[in-house]
C-alpha positions as a Markdown table, in Angstrom:
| # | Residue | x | y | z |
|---|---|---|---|---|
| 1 | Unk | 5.4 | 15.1 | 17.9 |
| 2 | Unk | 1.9 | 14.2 | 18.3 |
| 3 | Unk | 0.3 | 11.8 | 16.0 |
| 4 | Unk | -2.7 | 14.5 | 15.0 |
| 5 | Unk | 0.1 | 16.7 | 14.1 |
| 6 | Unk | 1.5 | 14.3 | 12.2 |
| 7 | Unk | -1.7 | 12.8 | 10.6 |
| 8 | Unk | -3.7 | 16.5 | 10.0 |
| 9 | Unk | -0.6 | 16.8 | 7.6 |
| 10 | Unk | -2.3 | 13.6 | 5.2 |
| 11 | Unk | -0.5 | 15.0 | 1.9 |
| 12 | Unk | 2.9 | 14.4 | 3.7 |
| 13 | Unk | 2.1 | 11.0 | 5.3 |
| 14 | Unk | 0.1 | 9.7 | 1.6 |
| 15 | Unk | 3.5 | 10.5 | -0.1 |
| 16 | Unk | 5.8 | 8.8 | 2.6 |
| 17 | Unk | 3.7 | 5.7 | 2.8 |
| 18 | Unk | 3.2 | 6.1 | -1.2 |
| 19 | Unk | 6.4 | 6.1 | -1.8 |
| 20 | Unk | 7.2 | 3.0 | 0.4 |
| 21 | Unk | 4.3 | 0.9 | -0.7 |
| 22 | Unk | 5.0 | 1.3 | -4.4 |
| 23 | Unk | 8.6 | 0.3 | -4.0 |
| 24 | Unk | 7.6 | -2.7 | -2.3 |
| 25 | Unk | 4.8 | -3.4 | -4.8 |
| 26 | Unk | 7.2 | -4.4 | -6.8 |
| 27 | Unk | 8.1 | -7.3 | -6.2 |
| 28 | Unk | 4.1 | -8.8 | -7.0 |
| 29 | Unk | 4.7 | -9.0 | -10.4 |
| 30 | Unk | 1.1 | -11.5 | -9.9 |
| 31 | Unk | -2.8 | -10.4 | -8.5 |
| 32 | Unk | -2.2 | -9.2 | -4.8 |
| 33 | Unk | -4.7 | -10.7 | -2.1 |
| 34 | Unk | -6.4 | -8.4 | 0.1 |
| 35 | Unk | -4.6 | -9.9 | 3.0 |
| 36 | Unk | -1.4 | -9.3 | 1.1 |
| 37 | Unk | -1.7 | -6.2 | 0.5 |
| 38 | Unk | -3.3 | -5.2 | 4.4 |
| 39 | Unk | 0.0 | -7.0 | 5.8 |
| 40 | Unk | 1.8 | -4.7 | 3.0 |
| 41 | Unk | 0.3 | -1.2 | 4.4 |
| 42 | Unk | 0.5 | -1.8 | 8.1 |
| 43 | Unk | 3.7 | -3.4 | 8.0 |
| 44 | Unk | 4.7 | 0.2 | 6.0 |
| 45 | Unk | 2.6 | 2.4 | 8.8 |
| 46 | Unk | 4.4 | 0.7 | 11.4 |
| 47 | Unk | 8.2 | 1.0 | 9.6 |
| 48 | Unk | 7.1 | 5.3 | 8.4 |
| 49 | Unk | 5.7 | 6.4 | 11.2 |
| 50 | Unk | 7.4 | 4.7 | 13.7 |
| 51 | Unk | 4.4 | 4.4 | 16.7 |
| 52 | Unk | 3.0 | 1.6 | 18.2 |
| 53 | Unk | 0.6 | 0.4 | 15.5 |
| 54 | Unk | -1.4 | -2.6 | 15.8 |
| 55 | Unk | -4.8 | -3.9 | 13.5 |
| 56 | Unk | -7.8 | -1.6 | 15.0 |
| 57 | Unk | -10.7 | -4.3 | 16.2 |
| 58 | Unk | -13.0 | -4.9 | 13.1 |
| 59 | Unk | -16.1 | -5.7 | 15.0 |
| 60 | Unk | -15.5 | -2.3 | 17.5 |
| 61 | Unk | -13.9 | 0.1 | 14.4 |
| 62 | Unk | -15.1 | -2.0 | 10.9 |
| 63 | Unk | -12.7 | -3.4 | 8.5 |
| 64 | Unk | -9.3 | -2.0 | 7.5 |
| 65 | Unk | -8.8 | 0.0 | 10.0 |
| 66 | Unk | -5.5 | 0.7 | 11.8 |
| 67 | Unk | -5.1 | 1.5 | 15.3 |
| 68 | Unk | -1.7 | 4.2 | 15.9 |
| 69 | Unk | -1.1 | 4.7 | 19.6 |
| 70 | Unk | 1.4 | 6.6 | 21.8 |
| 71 | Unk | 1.7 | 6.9 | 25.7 |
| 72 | Unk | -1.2 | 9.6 | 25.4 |
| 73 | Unk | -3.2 | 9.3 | 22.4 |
| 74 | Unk | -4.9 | 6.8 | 20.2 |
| 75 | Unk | -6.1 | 7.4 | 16.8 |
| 76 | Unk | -7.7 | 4.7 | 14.4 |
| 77 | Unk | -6.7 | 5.3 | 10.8 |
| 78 | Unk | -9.1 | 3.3 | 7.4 |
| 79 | Unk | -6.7 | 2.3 | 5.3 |
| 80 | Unk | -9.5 | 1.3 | 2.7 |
| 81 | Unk | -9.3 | 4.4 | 0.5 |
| 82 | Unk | -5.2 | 3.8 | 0.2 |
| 83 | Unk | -5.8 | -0.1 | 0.0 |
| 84 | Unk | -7.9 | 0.8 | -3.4 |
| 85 | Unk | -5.3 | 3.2 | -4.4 |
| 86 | Unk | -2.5 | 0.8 | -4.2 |
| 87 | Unk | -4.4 | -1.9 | -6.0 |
| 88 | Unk | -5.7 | 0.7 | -9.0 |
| 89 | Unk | -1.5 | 1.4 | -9.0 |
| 90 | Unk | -0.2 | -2.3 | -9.0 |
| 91 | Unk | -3.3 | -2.8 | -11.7 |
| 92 | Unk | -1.8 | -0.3 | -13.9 |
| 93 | Unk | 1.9 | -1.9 | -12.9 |
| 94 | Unk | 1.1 | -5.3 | -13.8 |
| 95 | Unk | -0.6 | -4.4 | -17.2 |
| 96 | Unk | 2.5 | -2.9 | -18.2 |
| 97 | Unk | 4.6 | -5.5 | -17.6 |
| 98 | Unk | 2.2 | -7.4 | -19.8 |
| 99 | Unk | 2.2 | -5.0 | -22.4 |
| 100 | Unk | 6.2 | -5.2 | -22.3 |
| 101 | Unk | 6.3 | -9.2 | -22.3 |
| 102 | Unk | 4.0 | -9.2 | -25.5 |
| 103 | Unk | 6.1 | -6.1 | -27.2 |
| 104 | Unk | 9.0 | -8.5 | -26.8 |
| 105 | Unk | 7.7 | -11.3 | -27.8 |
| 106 | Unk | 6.1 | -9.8 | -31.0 |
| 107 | Unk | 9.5 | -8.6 | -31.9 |
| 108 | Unk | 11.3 | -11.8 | -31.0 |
| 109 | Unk | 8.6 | -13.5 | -33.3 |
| 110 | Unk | 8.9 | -11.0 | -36.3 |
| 111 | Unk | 11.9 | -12.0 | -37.2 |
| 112 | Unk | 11.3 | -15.7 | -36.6 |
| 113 | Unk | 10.8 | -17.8 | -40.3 |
């Protein structure tokens, strides 16, 4: 299968990578770095979609950007838009936990004397 074919189908390959990422997001229970989380998404492009995928050169093709190539095609994907998501859905991760620490520990120290 063709990597258009694949990649005209975004919906399917958001979820798939989605899916991946958040599992592996984790395990940053901290702020994740930019290079982090890059190393994070292609490492996950690379293990989903199983091509030959390689970083896309910045000066040629601008930042984030991933370069997915087969024996006949090339196609350079920006992974900025799903970079942003995945931060806005660690954000939202990491306050919970924070929320859940200080639940805890206003119960703990409720009953303290």
């Amino acid at each position: 299968m063709s990597i258009r074919k694949i990649l005209s189908d975004m919906d399917t390959v958001k979820k798939t990578v989605f899916e991946s990422l958040s599992k592996k997001l984790l395990e940053y229970e901290e702020e994740i770095s930019d290079y982090e989380l890059r190393r994070i998404v292609f490492s996950m492009f690379k293990r989903v979609l199983g091509y030959e995928v390689y970083w896309a050169d910045s000066d040629i093709h601008g930042k984030n950007r991933i370069l997915l190539q087969t024996e006949t095609e090339e196609i350079i994907v920006n992974i900025t838009s799903l970079m942003d998501s995945l931060r806005k859905i660690h954000k939202e991760y990491t306050n919970y936990l924070d929320s859940k620490f200080f639940e805890e520990k206003k119960k703990t120290q409720d009953f303290e004397i």
